[in-house]
C-alpha positions as CSV (number, residue, x, y, z in Angstrom):
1,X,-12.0,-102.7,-211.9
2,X,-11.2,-106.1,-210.4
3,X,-9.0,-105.4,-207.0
4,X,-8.3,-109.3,-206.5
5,X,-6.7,-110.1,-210.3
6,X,-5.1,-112.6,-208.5
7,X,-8.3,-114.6,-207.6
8,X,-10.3,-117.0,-208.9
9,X,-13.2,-118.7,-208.2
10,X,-13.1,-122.4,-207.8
11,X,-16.0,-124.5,-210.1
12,X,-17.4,-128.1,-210.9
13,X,-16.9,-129.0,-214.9
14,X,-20.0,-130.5,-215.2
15,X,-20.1,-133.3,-217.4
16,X,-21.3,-133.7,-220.4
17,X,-24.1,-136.7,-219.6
18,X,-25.5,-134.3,-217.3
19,X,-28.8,-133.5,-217.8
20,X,-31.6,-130.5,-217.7
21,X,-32.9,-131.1,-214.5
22,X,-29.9,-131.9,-212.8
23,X,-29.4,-128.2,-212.5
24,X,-27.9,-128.7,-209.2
25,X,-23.9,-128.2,-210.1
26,X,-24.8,-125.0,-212.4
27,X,-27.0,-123.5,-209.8
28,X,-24.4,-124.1,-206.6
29,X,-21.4,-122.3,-209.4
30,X,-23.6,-119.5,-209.6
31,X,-25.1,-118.9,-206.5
32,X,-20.9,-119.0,-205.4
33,X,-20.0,-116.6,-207.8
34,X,-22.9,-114.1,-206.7
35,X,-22.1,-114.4,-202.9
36,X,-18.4,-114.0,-203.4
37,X,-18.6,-110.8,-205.2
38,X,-21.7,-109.6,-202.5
39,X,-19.0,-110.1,-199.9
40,X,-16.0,-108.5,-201.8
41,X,-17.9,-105.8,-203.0
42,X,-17.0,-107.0,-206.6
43,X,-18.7,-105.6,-209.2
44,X,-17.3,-108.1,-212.1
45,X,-17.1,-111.5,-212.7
46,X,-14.1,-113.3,-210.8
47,X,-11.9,-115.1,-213.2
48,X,-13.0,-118.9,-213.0
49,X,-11.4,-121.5,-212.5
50,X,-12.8,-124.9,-213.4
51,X,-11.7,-127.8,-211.6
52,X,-12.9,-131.7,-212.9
53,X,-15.0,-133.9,-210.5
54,X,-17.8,-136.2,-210.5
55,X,-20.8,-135.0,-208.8
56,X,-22.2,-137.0,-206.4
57,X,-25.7,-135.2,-207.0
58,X,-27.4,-132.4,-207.6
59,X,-29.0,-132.1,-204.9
60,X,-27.2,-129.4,-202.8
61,X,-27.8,-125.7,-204.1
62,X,-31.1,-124.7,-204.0
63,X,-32.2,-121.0,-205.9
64,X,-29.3,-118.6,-206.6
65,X,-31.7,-115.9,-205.2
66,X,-32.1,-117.8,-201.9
67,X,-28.8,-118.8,-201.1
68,X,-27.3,-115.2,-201.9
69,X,-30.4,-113.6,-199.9
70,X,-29.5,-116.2,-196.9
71,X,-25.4,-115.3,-197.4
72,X,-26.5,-111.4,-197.1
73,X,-28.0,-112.0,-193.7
74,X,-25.1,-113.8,-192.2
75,X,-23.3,-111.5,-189.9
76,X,-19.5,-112.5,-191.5
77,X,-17.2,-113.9,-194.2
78,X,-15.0,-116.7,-192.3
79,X,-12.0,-116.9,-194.7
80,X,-9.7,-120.5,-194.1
81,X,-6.2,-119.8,-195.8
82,X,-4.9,-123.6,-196.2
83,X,-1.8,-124.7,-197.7
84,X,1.3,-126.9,-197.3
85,X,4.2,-125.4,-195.2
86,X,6.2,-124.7,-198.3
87,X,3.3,-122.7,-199.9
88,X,2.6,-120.6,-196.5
89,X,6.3,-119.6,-197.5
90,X,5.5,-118.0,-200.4
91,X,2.4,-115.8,-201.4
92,X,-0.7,-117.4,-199.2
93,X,-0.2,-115.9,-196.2
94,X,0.0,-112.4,-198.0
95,X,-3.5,-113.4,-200.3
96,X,-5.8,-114.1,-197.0
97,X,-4.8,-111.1,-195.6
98,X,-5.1,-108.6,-198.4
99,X,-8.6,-110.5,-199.1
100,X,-9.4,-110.2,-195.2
101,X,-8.6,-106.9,-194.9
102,X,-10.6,-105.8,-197.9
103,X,-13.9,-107.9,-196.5
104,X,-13.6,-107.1,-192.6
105,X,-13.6,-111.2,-192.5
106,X,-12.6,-113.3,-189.8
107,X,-9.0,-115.2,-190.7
108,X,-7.8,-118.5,-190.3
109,X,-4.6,-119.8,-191.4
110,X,-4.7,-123.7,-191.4
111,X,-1.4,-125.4,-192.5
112,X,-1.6,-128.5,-194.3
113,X,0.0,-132.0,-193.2
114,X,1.7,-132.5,-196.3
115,X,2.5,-136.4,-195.7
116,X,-0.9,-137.1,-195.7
117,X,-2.2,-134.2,-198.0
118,X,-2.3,-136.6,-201.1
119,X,-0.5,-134.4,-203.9
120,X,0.6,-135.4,-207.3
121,X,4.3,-134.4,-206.4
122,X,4.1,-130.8,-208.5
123,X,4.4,-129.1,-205.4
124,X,7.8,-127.3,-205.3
125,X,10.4,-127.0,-202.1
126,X,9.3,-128.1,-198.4
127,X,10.3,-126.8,-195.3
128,X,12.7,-128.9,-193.1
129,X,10.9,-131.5,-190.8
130,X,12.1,-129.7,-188.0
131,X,10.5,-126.4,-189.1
132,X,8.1,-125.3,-186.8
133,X,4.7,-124.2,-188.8
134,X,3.3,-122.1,-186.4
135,X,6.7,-119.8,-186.0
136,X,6.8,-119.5,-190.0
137,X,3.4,-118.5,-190.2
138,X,3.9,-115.7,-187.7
139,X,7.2,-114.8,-189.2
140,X,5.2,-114.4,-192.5
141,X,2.5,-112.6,-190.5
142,X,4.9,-110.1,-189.7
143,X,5.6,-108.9,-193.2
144,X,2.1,-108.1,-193.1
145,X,-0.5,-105.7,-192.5
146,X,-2.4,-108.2,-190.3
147,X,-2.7,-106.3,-187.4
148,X,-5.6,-104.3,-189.3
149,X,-7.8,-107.2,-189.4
150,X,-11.0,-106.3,-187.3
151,X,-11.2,-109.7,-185.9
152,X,-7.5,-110.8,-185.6
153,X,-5.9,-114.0,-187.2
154,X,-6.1,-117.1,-185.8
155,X,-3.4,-120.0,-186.7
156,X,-5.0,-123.6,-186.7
157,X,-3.9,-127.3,-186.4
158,X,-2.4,-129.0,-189.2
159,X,-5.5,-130.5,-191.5
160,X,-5.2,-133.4,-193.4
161,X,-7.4,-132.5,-196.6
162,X,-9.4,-129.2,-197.8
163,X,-12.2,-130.3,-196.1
164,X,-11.2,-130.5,-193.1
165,X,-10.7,-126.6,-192.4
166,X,-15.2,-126.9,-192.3
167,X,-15.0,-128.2,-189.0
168,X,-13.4,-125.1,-188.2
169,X,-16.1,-123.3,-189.7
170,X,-18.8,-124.2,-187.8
171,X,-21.0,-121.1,-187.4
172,X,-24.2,-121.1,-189.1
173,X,-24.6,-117.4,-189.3
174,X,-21.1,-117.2,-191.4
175,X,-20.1,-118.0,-194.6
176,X,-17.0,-119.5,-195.4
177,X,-14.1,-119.0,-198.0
178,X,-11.5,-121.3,-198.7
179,X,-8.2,-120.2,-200.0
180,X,-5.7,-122.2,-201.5
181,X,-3.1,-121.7,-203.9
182,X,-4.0,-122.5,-207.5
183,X,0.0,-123.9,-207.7
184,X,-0.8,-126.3,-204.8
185,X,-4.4,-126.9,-205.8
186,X,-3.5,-128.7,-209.0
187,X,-1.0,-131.2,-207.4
188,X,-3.8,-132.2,-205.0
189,X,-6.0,-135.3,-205.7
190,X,-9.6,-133.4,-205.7
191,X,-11.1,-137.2,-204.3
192,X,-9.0,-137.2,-201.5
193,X,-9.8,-133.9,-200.6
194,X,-13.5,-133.8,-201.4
195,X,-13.7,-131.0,-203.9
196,X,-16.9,-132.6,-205.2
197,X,-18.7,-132.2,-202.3
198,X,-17.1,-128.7,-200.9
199,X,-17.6,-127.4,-204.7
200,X,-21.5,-127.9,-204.2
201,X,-22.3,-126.4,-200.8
202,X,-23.9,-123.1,-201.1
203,X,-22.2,-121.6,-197.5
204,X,-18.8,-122.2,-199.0
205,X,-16.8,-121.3,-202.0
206,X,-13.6,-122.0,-202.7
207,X,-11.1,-119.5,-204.4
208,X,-7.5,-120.5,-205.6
209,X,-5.0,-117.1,-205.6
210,X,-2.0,-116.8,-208.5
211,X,1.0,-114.6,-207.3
212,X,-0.5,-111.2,-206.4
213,X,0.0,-108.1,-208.5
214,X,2.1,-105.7,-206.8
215,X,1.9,-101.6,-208.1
């Protein structure tokens, strides 16, 4: 049984020009997808959740054995929760700790400059401009059960694009999640954010969370 139904796993469409021995997209998907579940203890497939970009090579993944053998001796799962103020409001907050808690991971909450966060306008109700993200991320905290986390939360600066959560990530011995609502993630321009190049590294996977399934 799946205990994250409301997961999926972020991956490249390949296109259709691409050839045999460009095996570099296909690899990085699965070595993702075989990591993830190592870490979450998963024992069948995440849902998937294909997202269209242009490679800009296939040179990044390597063998699926050796980037899941290399994710295995890392000492811990980083997971980056990043949305826009609005979407902190709903379910995120909630997600990245469930998925914390359940993989002893270090958490990061990381809200999202939404004047410069390049979105196609799909993206429902904003906070006021007054609001105060840090005070509505703890108030959301609160609702949680984040004070089991073994490492704590941490709440970062406002980032710009996706990408920028890495450079928050910068331990070698760690690998990293990124989680982002799959509401917010298809208003987002996947250039401006560089989903083709976060899509293909092998320490990082990305996975977009629906609303979560409550008993």
């Amino acid at each position: 049984m799946n205990p994250f139904p409301w997961l999926s796993l972020v991956t490249p469409v390949c296109p259709a020009s691409t050839s045999v021995v460009d095996s570099g997209p296909a690899s990085a998907v699965s070595s993702g997808m075989q990591i993830v579940q190592w870490w979450l203890g998963v024992s069948s497939p995440l849902p998937i959740l294909p997202m269209p970009c242009t490679f800009p090579g296939p040179q990044a993944a390597g063998s699926d054995a050796g980037a899941v053998q290399a994710a295995t001796e890392r000492d811990e799962l980083h997971v980056i929760a990043v949305a826009s103020p609005a979407e902190l409001q709903n379910s995120t907050v909630e997600c990245a700790v469930r998925l914390a808690t359940a993989a002893a991971a270090r958490l990061t909450i990381m809200p999202l400059d939404v004047a410069h966060a390049g979105t196609t306008g799909r993206i429902g109700q904003h906070l006021s401009a007054d609001a105060e993200p840090d005070q509505q991320i703890r108030l959301r905290l609160a609702e949680t059960d984040y004070r089991t986390l073994p490492h704590g939360v941490r709440i970062a600066g406002p980032a710009q694009k996706l990408s920028d959560a890495l450079a928050d990530s910068i331990d070698s011995r760690q690998f990293t999640v990124l989680l982002v609502s799959a509401r917010e993630l298809g208003a987002w321009d996947p250039v401006q954010h560089d989903l083709p190049q976060l899509l293909l590294i092998p320490g990082v996977a990305i996975l977009a969370h629906a609303e979560p399934e409550h008993e």
